[in-house]
DRENPA-3360 file (N, C-alpha, C; in nm, 2 decimals, always signed):
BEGIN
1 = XXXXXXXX = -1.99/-15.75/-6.39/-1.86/-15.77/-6.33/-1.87/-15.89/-6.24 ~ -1.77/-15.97/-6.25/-1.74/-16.08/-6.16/-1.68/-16.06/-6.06 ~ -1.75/-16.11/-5.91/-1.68/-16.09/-5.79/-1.66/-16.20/-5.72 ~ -1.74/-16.30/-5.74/-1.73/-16.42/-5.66/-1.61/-16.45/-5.61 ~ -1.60/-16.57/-5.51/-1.47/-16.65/-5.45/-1.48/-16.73/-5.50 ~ -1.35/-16.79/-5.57/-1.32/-17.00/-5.57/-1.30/-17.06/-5.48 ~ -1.22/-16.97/-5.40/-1.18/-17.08/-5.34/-1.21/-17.00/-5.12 ~ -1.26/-17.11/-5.06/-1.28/-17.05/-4.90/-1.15/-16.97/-4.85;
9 = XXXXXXXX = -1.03/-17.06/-4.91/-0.93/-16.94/-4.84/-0.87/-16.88/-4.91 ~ -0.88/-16.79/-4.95/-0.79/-16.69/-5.11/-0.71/-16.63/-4.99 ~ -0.54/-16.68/-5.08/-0.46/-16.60/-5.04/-0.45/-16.46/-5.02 ~ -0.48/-16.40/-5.14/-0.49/-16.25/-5.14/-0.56/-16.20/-5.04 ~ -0.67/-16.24/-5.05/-0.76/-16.16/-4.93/-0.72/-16.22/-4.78 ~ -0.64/-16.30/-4.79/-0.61/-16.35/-4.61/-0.50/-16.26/-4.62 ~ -0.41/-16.24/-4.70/-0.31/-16.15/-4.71/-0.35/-16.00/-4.64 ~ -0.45/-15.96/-4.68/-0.52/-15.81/-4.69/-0.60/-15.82/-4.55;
17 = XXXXXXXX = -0.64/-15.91/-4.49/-0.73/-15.94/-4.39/-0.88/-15.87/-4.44 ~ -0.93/-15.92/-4.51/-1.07/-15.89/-4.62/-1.16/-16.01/-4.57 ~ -1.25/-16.02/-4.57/-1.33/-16.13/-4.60/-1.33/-16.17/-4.77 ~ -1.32/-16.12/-4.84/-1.32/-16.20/-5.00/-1.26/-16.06/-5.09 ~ -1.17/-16.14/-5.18/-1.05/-16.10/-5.25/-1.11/-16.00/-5.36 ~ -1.23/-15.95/-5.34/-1.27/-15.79/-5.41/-1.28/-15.69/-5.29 ~ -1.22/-15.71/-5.22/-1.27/-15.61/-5.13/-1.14/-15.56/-5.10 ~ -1.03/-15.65/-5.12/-0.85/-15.61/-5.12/-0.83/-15.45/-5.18;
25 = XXXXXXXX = -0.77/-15.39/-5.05/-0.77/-15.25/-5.11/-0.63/-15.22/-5.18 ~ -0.66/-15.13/-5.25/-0.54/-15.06/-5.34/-0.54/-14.92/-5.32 ~ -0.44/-14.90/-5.29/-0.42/-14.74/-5.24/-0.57/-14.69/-5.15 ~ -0.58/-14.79/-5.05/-0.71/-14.76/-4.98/-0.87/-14.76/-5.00 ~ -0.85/-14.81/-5.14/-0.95/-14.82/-5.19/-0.96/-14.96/-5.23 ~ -1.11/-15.05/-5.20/-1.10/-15.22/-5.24/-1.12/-15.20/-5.37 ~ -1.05/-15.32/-5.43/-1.03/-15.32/-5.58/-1.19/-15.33/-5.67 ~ -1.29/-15.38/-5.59/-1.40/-15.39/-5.66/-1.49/-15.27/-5.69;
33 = XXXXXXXX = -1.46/-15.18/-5.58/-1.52/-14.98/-5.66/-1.41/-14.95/-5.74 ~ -1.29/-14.94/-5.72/-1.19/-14.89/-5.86/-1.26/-14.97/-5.99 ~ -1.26/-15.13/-6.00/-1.38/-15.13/-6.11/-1.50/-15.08/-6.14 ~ -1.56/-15.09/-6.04/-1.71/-15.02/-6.05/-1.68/-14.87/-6.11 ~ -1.62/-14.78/-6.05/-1.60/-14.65/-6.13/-1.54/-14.62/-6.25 ~ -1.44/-14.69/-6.26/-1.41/-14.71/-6.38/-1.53/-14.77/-6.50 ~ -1.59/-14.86/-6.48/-1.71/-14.86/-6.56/-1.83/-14.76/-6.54 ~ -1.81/-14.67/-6.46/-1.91/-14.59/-6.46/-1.86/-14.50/-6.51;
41 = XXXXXXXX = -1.73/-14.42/-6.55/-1.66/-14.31/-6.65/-1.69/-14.40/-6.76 ~ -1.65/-14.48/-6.80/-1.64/-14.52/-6.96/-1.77/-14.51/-7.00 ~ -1.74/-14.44/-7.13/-1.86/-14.39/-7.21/-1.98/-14.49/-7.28 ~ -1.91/-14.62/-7.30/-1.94/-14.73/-7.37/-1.99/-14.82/-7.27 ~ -2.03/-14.80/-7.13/-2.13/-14.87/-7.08/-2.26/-14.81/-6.98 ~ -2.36/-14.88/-7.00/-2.41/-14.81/-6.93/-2.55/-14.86/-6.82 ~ -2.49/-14.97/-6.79/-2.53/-15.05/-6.67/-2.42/-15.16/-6.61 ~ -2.47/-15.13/-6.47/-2.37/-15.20/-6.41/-2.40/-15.33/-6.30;
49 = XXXXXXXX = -2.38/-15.45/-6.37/-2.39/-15.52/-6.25/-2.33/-15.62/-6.20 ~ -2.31/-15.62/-6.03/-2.27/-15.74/-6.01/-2.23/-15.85/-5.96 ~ -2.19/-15.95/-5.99/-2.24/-16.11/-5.94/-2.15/-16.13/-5.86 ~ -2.18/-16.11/-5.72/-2.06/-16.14/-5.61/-2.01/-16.02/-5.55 ~ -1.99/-16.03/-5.46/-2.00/-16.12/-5.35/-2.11/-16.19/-5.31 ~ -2.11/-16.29/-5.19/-2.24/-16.36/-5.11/-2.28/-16.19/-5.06 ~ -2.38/-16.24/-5.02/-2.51/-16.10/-4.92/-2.47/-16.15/-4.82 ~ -2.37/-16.22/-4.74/-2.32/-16.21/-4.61/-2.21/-16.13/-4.60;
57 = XXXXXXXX = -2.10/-16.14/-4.74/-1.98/-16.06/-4.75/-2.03/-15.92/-4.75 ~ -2.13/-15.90/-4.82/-2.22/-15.74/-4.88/-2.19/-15.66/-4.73 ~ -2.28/-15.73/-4.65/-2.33/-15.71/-4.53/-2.24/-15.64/-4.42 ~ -2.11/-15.68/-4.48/-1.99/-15.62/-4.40/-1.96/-15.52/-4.49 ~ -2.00/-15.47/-4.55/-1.92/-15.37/-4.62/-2.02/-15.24/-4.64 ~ -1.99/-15.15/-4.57/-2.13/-15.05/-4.60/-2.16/-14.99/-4.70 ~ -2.04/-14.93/-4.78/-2.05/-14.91/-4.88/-2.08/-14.94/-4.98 ~ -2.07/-15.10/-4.98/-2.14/-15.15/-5.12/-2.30/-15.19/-5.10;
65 = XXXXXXXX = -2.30/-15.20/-4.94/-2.46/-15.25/-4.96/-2.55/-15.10/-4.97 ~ -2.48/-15.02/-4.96/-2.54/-14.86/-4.98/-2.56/-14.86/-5.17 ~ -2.45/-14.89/-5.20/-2.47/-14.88/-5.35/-2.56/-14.98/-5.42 ~ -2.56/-15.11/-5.37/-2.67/-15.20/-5.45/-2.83/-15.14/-5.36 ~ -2.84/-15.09/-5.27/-2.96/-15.09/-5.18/-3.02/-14.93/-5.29 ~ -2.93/-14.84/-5.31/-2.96/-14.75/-5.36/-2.98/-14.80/-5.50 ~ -2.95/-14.91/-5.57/-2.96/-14.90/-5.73/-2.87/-14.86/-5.80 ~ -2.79/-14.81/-5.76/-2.64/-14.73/-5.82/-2.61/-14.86/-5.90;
73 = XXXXXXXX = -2.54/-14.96/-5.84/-2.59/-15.09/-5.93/-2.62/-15.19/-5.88 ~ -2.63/-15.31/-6.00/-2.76/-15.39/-5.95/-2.64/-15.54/-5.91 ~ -2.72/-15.56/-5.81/-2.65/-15.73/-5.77/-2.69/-15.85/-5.81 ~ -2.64/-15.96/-5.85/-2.64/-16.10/-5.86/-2.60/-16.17/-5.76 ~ -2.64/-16.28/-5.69/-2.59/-16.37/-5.66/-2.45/-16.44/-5.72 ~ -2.35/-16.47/-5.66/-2.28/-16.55/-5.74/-2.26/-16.70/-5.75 ~ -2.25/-16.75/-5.86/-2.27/-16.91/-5.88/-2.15/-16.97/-5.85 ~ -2.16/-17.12/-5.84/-2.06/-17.17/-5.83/-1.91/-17.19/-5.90;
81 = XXXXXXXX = -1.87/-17.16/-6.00/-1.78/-17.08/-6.13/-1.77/-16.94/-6.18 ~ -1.67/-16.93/-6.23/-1.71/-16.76/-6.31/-1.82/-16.78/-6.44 ~ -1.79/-16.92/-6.50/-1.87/-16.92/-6.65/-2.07/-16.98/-6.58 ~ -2.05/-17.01/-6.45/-2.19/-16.99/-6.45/-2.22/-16.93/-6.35 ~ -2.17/-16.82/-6.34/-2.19/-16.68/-6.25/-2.22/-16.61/-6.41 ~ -2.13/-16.58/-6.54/-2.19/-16.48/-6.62/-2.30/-16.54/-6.71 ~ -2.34/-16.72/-6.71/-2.45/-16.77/-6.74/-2.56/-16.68/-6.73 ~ -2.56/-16.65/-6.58/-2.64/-16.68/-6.48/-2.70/-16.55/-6.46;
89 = XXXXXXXX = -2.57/-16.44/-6.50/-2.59/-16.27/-6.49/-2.68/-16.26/-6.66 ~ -2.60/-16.28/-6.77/-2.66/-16.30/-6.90/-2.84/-16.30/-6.87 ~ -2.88/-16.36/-6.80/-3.02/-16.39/-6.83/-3.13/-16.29/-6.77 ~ -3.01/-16.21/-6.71/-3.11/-16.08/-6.62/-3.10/-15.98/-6.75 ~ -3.05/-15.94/-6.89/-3.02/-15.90/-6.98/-3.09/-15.92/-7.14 ~ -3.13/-15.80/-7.18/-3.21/-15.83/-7.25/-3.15/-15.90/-7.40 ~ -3.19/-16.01/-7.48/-3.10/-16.09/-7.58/-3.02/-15.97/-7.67 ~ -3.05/-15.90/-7.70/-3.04/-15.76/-7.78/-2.90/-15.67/-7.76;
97 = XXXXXXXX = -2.91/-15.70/-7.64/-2.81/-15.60/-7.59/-2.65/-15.70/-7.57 ~ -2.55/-15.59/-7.61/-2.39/-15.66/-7.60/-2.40/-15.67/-7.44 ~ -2.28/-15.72/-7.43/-2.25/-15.74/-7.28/-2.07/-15.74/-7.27 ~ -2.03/-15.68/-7.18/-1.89/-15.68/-7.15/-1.89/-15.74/-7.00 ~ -1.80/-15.79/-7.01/-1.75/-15.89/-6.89/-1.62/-15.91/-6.86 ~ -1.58/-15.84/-6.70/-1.49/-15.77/-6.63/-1.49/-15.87/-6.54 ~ -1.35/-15.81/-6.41/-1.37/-15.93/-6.31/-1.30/-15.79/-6.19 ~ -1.35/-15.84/-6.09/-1.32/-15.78/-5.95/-1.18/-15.69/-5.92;
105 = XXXXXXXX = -1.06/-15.80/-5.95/-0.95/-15.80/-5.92/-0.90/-15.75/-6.08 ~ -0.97/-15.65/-6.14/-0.87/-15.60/-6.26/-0.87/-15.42/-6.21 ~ -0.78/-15.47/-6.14/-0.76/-15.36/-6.03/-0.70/-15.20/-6.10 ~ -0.61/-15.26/-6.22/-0.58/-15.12/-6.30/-0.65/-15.10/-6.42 ~ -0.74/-15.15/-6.47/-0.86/-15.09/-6.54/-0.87/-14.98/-6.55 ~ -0.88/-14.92/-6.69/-0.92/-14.75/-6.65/-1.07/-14.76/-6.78 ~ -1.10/-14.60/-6.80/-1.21/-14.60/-6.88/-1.17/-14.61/-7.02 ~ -1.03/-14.57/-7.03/-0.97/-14.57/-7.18/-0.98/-14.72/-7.21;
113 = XXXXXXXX = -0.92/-14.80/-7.10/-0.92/-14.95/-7.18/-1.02/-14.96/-7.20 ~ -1.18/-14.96/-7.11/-1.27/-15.01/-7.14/-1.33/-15.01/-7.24 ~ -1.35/-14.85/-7.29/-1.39/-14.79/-7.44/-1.25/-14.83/-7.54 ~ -1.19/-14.82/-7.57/-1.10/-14.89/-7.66/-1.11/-15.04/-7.67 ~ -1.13/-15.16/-7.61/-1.18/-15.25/-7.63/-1.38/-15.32/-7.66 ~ -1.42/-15.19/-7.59/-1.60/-15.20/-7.64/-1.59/-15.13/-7.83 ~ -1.50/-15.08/-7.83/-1.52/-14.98/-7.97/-1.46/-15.08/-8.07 ~ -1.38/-15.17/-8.06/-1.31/-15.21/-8.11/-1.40/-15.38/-8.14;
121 = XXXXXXXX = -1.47/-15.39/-8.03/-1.51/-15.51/-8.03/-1.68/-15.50/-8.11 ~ -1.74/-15.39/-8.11/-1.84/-15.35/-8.13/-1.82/-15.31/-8.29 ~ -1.74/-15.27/-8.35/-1.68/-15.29/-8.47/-1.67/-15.39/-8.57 ~ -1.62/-15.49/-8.50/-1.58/-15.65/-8.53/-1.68/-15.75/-8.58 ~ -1.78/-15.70/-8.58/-1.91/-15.84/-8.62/-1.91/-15.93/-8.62 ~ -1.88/-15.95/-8.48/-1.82/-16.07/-8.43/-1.95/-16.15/-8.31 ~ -1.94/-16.23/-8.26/-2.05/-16.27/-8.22/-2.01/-16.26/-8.07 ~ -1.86/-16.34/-8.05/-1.77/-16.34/-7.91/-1.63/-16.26/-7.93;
129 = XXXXXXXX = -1.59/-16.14/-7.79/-1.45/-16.12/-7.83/-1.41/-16.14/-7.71 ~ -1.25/-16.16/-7.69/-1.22/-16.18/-7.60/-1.07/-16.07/-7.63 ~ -1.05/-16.02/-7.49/-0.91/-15.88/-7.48/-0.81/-16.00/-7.48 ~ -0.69/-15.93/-7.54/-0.53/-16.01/-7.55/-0.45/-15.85/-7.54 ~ -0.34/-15.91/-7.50/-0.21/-15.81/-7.48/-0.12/-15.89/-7.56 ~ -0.05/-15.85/-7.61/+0.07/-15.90/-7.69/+0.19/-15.84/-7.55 ~ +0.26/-16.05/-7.55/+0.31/-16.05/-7.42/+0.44/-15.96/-7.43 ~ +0.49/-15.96/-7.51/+0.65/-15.85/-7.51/+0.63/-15.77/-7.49;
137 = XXXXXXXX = +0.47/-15.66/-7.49/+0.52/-15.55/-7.42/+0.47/-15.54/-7.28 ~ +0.40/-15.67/-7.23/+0.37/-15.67/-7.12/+0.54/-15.72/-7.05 ~ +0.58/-15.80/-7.13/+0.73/-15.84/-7.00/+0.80/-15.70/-6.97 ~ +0.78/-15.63/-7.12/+0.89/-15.51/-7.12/+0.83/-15.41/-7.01 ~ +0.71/-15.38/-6.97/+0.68/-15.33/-6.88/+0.64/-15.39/-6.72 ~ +0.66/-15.50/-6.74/+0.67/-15.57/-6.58/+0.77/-15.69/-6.55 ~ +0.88/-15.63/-6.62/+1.00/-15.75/-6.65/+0.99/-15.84/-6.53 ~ +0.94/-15.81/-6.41/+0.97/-15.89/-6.23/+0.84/-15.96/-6.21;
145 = XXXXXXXX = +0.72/-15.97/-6.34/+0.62/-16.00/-6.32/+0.58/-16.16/-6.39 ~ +0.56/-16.25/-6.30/+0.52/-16.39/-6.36/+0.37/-16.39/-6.46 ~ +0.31/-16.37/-6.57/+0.21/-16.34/-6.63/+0.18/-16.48/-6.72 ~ +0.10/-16.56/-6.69/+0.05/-16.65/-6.81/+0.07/-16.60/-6.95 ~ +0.10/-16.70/-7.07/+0.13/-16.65/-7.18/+0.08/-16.72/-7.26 ~ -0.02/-16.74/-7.40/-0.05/-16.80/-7.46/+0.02/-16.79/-7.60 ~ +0.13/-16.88/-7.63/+0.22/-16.89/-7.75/+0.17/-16.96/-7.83 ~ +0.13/-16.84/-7.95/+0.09/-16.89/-8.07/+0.19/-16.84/-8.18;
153 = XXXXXXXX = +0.22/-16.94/-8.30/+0.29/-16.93/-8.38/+0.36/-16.76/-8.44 ~ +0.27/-16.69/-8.43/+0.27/-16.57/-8.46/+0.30/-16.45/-8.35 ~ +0.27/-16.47/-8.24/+0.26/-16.38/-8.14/+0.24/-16.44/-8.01 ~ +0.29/-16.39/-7.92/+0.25/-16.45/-7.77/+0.16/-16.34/-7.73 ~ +0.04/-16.39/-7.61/-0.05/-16.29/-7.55/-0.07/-16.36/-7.40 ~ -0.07/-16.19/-7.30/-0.15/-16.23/-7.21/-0.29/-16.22/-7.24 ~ -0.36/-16.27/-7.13/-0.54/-16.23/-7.10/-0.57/-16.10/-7.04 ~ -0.67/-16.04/-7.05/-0.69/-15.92/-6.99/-0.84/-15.90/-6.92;
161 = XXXXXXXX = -0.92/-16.06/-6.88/-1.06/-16.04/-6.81/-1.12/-15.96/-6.87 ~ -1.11/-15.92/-7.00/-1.22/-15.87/-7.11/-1.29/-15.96/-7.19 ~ -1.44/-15.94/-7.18/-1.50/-16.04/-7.29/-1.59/-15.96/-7.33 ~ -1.65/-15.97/-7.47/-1.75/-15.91/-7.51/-1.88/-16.04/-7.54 ~ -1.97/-16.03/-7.54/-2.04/-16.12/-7.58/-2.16/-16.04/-7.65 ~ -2.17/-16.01/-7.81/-2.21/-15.93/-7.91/-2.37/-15.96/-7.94 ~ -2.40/-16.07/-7.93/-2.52/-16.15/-8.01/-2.58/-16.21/-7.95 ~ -2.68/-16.22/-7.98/-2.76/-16.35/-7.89/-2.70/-16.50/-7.91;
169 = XXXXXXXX = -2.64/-16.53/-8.04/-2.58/-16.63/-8.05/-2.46/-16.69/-7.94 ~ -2.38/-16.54/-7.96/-2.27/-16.55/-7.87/-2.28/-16.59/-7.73 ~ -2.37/-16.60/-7.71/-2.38/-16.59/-7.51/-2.41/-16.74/-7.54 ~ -2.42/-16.81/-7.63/-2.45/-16.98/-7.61/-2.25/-17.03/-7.59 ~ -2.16/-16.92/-7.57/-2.04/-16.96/-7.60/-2.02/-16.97/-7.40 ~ -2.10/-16.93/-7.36/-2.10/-16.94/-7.16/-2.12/-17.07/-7.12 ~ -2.17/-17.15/-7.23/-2.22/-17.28/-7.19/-2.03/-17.39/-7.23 ~ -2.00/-17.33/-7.34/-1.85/-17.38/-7.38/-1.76/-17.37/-7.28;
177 = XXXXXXXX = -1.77/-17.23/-7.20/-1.69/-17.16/-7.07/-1.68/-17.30/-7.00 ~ -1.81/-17.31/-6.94/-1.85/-17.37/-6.85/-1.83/-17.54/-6.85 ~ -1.79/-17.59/-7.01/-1.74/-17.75/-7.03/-1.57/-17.72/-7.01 ~ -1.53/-17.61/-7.02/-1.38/-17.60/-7.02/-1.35/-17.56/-6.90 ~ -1.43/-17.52/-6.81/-1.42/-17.54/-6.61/-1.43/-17.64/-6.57 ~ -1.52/-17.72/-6.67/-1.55/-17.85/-6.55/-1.44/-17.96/-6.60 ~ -1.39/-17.94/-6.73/-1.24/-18.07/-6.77/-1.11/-17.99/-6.74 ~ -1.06/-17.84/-6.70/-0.96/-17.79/-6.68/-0.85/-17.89/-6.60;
185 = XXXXXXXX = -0.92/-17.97/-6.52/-0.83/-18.10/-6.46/-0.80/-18.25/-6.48 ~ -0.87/-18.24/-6.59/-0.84/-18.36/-6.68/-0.82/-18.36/-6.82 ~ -0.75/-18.34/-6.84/-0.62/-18.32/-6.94/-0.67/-18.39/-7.07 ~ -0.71/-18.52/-7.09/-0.73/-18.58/-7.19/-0.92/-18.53/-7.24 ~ -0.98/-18.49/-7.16/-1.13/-18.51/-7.20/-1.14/-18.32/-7.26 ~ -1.01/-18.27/-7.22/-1.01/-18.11/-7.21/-1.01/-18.13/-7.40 ~ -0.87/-18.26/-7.40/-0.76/-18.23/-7.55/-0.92/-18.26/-7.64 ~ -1.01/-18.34/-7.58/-1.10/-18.41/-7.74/-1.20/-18.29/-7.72;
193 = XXXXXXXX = -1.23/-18.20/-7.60/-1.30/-18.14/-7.64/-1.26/-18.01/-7.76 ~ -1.11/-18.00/-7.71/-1.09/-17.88/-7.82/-1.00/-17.89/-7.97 ~ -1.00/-18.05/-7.95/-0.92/-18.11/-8.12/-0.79/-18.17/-8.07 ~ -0.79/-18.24/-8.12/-0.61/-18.34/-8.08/-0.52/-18.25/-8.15 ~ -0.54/-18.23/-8.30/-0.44/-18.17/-8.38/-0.44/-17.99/-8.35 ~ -0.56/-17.95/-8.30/-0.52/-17.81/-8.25/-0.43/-17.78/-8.17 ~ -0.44/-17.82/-8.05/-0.33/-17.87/-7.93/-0.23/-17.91/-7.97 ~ -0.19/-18.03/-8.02/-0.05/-18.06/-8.12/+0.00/-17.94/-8.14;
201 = XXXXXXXX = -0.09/-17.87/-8.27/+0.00/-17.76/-8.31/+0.00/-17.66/-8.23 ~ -0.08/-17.64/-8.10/-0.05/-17.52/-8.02/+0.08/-17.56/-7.97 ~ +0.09/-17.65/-7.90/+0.24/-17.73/-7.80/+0.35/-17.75/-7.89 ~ +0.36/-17.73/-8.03/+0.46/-17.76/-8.10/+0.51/-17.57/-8.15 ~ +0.42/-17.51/-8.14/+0.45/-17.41/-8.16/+0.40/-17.34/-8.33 ~ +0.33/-17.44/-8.39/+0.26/-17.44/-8.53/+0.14/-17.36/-8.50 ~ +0.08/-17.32/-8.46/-0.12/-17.25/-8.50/-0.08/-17.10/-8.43 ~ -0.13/-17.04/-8.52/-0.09/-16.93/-8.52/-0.31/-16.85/-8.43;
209 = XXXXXXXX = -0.30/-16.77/-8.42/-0.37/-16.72/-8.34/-0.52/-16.72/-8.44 ~ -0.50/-16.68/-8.56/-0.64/-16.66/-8.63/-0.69/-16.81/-8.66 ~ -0.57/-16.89/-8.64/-0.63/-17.06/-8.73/-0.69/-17.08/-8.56 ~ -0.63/-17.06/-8.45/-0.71/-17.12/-8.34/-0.86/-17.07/-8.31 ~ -0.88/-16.96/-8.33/-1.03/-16.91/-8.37/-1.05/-16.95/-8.44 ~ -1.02/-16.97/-8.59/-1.14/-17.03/-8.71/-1.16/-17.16/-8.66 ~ -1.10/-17.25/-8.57/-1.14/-17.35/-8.51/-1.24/-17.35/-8.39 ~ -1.21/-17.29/-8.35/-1.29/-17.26/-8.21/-1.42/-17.23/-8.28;
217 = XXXXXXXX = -1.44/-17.10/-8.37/-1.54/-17.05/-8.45/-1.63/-17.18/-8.50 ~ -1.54/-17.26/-8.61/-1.63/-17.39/-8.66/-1.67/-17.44/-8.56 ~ -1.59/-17.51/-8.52/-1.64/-17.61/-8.38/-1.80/-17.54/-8.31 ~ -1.80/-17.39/-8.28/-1.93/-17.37/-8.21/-2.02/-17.30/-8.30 ~ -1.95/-17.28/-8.44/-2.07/-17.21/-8.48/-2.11/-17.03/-8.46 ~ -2.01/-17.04/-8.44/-1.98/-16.88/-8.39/-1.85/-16.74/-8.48 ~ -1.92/-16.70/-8.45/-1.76/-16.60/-8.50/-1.67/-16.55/-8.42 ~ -1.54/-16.58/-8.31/-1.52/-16.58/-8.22/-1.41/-16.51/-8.28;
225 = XXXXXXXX = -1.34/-16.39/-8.22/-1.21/-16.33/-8.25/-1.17/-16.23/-8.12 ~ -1.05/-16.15/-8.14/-1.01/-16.11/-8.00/-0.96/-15.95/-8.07 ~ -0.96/-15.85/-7.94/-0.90/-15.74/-7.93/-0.80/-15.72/-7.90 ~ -0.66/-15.71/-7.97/-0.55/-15.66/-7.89/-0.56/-15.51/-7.85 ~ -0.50/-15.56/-7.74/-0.51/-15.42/-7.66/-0.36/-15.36/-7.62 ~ -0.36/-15.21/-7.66/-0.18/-15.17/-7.66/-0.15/-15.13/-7.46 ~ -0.22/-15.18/-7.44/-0.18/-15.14/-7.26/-0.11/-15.27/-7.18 ~ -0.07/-15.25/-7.19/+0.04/-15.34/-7.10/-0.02/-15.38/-6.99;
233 = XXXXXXXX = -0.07/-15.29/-6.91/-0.17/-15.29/-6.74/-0.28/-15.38/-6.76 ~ -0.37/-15.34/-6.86/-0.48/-15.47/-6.85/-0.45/-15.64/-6.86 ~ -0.32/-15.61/-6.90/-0.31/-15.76/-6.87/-0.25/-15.84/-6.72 ~ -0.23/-15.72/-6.58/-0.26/-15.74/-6.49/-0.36/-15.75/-6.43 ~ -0.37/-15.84/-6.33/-0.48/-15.80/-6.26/-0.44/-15.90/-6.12 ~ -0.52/-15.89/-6.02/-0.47/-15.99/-5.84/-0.53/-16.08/-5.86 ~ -0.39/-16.23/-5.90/-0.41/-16.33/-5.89/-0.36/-16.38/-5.76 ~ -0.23/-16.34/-5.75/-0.11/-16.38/-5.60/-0.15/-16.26/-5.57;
241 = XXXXXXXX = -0.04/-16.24/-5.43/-0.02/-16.18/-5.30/+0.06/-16.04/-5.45 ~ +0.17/-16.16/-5.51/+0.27/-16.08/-5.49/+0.23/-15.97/-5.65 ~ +0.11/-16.05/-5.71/+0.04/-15.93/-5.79/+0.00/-15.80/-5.68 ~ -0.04/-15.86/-5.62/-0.14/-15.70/-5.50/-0.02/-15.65/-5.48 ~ +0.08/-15.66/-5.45/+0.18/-15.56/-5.42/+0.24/-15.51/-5.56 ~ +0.24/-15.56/-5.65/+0.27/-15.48/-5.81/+0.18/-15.38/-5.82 ~ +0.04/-15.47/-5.81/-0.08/-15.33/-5.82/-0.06/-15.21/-5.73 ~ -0.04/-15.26/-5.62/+0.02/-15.13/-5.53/+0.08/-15.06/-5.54;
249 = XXXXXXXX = +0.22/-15.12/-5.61/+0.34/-15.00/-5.62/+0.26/-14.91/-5.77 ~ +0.19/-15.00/-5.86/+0.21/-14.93/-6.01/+0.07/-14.81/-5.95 ~ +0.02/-14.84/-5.87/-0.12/-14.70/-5.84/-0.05/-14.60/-5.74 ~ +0.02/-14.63/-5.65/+0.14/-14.51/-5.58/+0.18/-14.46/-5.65 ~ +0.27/-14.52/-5.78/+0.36/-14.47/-5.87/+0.24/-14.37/-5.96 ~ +0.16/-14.40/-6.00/+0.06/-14.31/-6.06/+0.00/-14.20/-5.99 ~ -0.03/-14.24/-5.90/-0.08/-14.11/-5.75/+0.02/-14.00/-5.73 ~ +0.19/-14.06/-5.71/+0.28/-13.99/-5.71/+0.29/-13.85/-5.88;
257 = XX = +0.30/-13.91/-5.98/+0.27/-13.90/-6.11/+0.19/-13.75/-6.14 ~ +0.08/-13.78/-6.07/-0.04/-13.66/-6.08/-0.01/-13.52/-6.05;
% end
């Protein structure tokens, strides 16, 4: 799981008065043990570790340096990016073994998603998978909610900070991560790295979701495909302030529920 900071001042966490934006509590609890437990009910994993916070952040938190100190799970340093923070985690890992890759702030995570997208992706003989939500039923269930949307010819999707990485092949796709962090702000070096005419047809509304994989796929040599997932929630997670307060009301609203 990914915990690191980008950025020295995260909104969220100056919002919360945290030192770093995994530690933002949700119904009193920081968002980075609601993940941690959550991967520790799901059936389909069964090691846990993770890259971030700094061991200065740790240091304030008793709880978690109780749980890495004890082995409960194991810590990483975190790197300068997410794609070489899971570089970087990848290599403590034996080539053999799949890998799922989570993030801090996927604060309504439960064990069902997790096993429904390991089962699903472990199925697939696929080398890389990546979780998608099909965005209409995410609007329909957070109509007040701003959500990134990736509009392909066929379907719109959000993201859901699910990745599988299946193969030993697959984990060379962290190094692709990591060219697509460092052109994210230059617009033209991003278009050649991922094809003129793919982009065209993404922005025109032409490539439909399977043609953008078999491209991505050729291009790296990979078998890259994705999990839709029918939960609407995984495709939340605390990006703003005003996500932490969605996440808030929707875990009250569940607490109330029980």
């Amino acid at each position: 799981m990914l915990a690191g900071s980008r950025a020295a001042h995260d909104p969220v966490a100056e919002a919360a008065g945290v030192p770093c934006k995994a530690l933002t509590p949700i119904g009193n609890t920081p968002m980075v043990f609601r993940v941690l437990e959550t991967l520790k009910t799901a059936q389909t994993i069964s090691r846990r570790i993770l890259c971030g916070p700094g061991s200065s952040i740790i240091d304030q938190e008793p709880r978690l340096r109780s749980c890495i100190d004890s082995q409960e799970i194991e810590w990483i340093a975190p790197q300068s990016t997410p794609s070489t923070s899971a570089a970087f985690a990848m290599q403590s890992i034996p080539h053999e073994t799949p890998i799922l890759i989570t993030t801090a702030d996927h604060a309504l995570l439960t064990p069902e998603m997790v096993d429904y997208f390991c089962s699903k992706a472990q199925a697939s003989q696929s080398d890389v998978i990546a979780g998608l939500v099909p965005s209409d039923i995410v609007q329909e269930a957070f109509p007040q909610s701003k959500r990134t949307v990736m509009k392909f010819k066929d379907q719109g999707y959000c993201g859901c900070n699910l990745f599988a990485f299946l193969t030993p092949q697959g984990r060379t796709m962290a190094t692709f991560w990591q060219q697509i962090e460092q052109e994210r702000k230059k617009p033209l070096r991003l278009i050649g790295t991922l094809g003129w005419m793919a982009v065209l047809r993404f922005l025109t509304g032409n490539l439909s979701l399977a043609q953008g994989l078999a491209g991505i796929s050729k291009k790296l040599n990979l078998k890259i495909n994705t999990v839709s997932l029918p939960f609407p929630q995984a495709a939340v997670d605390v990006d703003t302030v005003a996500d932490w307060e969605l996440v808030q009301k929707i875990v009250q609203e569940r607490s109330v529920g029980t």
